[in-house]
C-alpha positions in Angstrom: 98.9 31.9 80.8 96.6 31.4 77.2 94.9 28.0 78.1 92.6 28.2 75.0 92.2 30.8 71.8 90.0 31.0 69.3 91.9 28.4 67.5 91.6 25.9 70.2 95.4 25.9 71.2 96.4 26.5 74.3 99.2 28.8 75.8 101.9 25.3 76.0 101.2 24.6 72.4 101.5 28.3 71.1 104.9 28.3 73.4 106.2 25.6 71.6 105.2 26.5 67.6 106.6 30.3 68.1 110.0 29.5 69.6 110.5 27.0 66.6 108.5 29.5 63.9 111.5 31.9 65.6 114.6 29.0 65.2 114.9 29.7 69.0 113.8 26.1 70.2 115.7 26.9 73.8 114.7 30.7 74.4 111.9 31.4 77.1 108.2 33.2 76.3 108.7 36.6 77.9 105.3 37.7 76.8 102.2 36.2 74.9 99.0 38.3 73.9 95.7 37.3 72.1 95.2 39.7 69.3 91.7 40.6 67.7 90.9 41.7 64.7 88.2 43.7 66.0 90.0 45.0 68.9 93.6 45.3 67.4 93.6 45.1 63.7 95.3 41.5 63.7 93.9 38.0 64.3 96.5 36.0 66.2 99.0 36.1 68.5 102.1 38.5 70.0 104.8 36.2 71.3 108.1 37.6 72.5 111.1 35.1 73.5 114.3 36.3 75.2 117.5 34.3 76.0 117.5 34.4 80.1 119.7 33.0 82.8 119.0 31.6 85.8 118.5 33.2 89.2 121.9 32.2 90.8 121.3 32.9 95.2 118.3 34.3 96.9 114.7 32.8 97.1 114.1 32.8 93.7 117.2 30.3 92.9 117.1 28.0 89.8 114.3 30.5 87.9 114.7 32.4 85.6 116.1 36.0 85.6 114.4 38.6 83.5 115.9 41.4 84.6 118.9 40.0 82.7 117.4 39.2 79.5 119.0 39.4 76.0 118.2 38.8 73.2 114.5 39.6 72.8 112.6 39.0 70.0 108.8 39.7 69.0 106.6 38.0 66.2 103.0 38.5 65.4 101.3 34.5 64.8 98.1 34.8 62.6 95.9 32.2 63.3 96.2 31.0 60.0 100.0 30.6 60.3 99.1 29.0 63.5 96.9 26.1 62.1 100.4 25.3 59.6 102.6 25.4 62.1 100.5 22.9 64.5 100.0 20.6 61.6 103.6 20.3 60.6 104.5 19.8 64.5 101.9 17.3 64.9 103.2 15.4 61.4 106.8 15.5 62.6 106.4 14.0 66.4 103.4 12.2 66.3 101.8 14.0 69.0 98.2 14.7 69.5 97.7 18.7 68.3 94.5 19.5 71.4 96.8 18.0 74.5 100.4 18.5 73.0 100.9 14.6 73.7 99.8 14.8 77.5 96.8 12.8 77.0 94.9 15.2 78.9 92.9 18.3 78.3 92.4 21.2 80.9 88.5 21.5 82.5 88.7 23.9 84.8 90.4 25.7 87.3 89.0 26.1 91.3 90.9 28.0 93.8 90.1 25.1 96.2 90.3 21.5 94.3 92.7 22.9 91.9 93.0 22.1 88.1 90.8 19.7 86.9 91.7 17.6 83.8 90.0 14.7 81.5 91.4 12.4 79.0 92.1 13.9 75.4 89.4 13.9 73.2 91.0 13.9 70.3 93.6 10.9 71.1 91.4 9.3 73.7 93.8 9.7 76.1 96.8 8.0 74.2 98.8 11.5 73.4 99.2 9.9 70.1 98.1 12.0 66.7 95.0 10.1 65.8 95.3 8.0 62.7 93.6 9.3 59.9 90.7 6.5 57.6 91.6 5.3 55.0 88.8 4.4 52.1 88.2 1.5 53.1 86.9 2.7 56.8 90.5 1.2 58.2 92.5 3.2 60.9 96.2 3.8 59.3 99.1 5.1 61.6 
């Protein structure tokens, strides 16, 4: 999983803005790849989606089933287009943009105390898209 690109989004965010850049809000992220420009040619990111059903007996019950995908689809995200997207999501649901409305950012990962997290920096913690000042110094919704 992406948990931060050069943009500053992480891997839940990205999930979210390419499955509605795509008009497939409900599909699953098969695949997600950091592109370079050095390395690749291309600054952004390589989503694919795929329509996939659930695991039905066995272990593995309830999750999904990629062996019977359908359905696949692949876009290329610059990080320009990236940038749009989260701004227009973050407009139309009043979420924060950094923590995707959790209120929380990741920290860190140890294999022992597990993830660590801290309140949102951006929203203070709220999940709320901060307000932006007006010219008179006031905070407007």
């Amino acid at each position: 999983m992406i948990t931060k690109t050069d943009t500053g989004y992480t891997g839940v965010l990205i999930d979210i803005l390419a499955r509605e850049a795509m008009g497939r809000p409900d599909a699953h992220v098969a695949s997600m790849t950091m592109l370079t420009l050095d390395r690749d040619g291309f600054d952004g990111v390589r989503v694919e989606v795929a329509d996939v059903v659930p695991c039905k007996t066995g272990p593995r019950k309830g999750q999904p089933n990629w062996r019977r995908a359908t359905n696949r689809q692949v876009r290329l995200l610059s990080n320009t287009e990236l940038d749009q997207l989260a701004a227009a999501w973050g407009e139309r649901t009043g979420n924060c943009v950094p923590c995707t409305g959790s209120g929380r950012q990741f920290v860190r990962w140890d294999h022992i105390e597990g993830t660590t997290w801290r309140p949102c920096t951006a929203c203070a913690g709220s999940g709320r898209r901060e307000g932006d000042l007006s010219e008179e110094g006031q905070v407007t919704p």
